[in-house]
N, C-alpha and C positions, 0 to 999 in steps of 0.2 A: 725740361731745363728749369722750368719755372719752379717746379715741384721740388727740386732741393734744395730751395729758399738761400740761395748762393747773393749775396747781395749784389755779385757783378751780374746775375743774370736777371736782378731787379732793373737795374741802372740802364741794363739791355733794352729789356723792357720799353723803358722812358724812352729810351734811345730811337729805340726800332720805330716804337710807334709815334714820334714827333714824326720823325724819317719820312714814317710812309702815308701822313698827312701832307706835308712838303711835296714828296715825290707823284703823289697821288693829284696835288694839284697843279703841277707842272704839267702831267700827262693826259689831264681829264681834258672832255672836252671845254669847252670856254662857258664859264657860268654867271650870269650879270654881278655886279657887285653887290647890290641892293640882299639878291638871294643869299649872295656868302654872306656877309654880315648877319641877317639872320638867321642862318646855320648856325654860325659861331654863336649869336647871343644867346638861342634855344640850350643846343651845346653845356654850353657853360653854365647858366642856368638850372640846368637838370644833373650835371656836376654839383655846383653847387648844394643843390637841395638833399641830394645821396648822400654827402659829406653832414651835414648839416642832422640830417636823420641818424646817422652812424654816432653821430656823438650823443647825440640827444638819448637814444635807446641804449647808448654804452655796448655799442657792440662790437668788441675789441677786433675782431679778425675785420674788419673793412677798414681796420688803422692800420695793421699791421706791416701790407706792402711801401705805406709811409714812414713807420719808423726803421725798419729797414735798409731804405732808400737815404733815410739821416745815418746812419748805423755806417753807410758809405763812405763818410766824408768824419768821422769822430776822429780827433787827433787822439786818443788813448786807450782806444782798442789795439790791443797788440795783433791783432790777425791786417789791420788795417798799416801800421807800424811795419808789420812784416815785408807788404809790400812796398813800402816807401822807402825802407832803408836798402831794398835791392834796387829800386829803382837812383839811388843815389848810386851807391854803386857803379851800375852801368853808364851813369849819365859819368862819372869821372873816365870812363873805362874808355868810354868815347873820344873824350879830350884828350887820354891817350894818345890814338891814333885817329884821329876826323877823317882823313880820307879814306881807307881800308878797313878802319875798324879794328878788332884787337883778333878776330878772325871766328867762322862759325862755329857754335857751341864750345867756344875757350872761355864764356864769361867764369863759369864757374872757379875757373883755374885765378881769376884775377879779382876773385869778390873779398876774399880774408885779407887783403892788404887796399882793398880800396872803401871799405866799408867805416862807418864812426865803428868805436867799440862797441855801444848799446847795439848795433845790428848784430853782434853776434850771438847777443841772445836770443835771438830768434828762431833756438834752435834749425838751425837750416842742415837739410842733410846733404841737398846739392839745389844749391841757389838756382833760381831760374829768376829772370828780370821782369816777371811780373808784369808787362808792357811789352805786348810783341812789336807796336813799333817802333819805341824805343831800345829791341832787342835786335829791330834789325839793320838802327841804326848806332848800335854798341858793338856788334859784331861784323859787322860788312859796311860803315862806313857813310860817308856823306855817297859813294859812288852806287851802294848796296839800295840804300834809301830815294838816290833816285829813280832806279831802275826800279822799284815798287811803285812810286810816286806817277811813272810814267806810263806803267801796267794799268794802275787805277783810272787813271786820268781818261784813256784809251778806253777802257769799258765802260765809262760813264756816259763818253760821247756816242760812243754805240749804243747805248740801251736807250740813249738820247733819241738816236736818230733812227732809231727801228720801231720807236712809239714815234714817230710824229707825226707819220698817218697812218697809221691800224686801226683796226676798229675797237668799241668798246673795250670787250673780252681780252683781247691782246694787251690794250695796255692796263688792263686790271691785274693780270699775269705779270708783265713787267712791275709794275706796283710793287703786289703782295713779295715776287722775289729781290727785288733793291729794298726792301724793308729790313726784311729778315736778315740780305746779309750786312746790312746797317748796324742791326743788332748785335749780330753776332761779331763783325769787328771795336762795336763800342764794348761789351763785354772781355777784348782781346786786350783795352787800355788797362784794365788789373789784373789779366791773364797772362800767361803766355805759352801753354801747352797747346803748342802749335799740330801737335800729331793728334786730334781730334777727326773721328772722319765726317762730321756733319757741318764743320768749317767746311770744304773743299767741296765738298758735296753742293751747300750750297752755292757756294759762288761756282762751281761748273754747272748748275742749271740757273745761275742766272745769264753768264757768257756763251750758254748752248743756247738759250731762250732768245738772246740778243742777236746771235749769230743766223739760228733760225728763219727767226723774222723780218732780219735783215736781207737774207738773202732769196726771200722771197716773195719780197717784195721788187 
């Protein structure tokens, strides 16, 4: 993913791996603080010094997942513009109809009359809203959204509570999979090609994982 230098699979990236330093220390066993702290200051540190040497030596490919990661957020990239103005769009598509939504996969049908006119140069051949959960609260509603919201909520407290006494390995497993699919839904904020099969894929081996270990324990 990384490999097609995608800047939402950069931002992933960022994503996943704050993610599953979070997740990882919620899960781990209990470590004095004394020792985190200086984790973090070595850490950072040697961060630091990497950066510090990349510039020094001009060695452009150790900058490049940073200008990239800027490359994310430019108001005048038009690939970045493409997404925004779908994402307006949808967000009017919604005030539409808030509670039901404007109905699924009909965004497209209501993006040419809800979009500024500069969106339509975006050449779009069939708009997709760029923000799957802004997609799936433009098409199925505040009642859609929360039945996702409630799905989510539900797995968190389970992967919660099927690490709370496993051992090591188990919850390094729960970890590394809450990371990834971290990733891959913070990647879904400027995507929305939801028929990907490594989305689904992951999150049923994090819910098979949870499940698991939940009940066998």
């Amino acid at each position: 993913l990384l490999g097609t230098w995608s800047r939402g699979a950069w931002l992933a990236l960022l994503g996943g791996g704050m993610a599953g330093l979070a997740v990882g220390a919620r899960l781990a066993a209990p470590v004095p603080w004394r020792r985190r702290g200086r984790a973090v200051l070595v850490g950072g540190a040697v961060g630091g010094l990497a950066v510090a040497a990349a510039l020094l030596i001009h060695w452009d490919a150790a900058l490049l997942p940073g200008r990239r990661l800027l490359q994310t957020f430019s108001t005048v990239d038009w690939s970045n513009l493409t997404r925004f103005y779908s994402m307006q769009a949808a967000w009017r598509a919604f005030l539409l109809s808030p509670l039901l939504g404007v109905g699924w996969g009909q965004f497209a049908f209501h993006f040419p009359a809800l979009v500024d006119p500069m969106g339509l140069q975006a050449m779009f051949t069939w708009p997709v809203v760029n923000n799957f959960p802004l997609a799936i609260l433009c098409e199925t509603g505040l009642l859609g959204a929360g039945a996702w919201a409630w799905a989510g909520g539900r797995l968190a407290r389970r992967v919660d509570g099927a690490a709370a006494n496993a051992p090591a390995a188990i919850r390094t497993e729960l970890t590394l999979l809450a990371a990834a699919n971290i990733a891959l839904w913070v990647q879904l904020l400027t995507f929305s090609q939801y028929n990907l099969p490594h989305i689904w894929v992951g999150l049923g081996l994090l819910a098979g994982a949870a499940c698991r270990r939940e009940s066998a324990s």
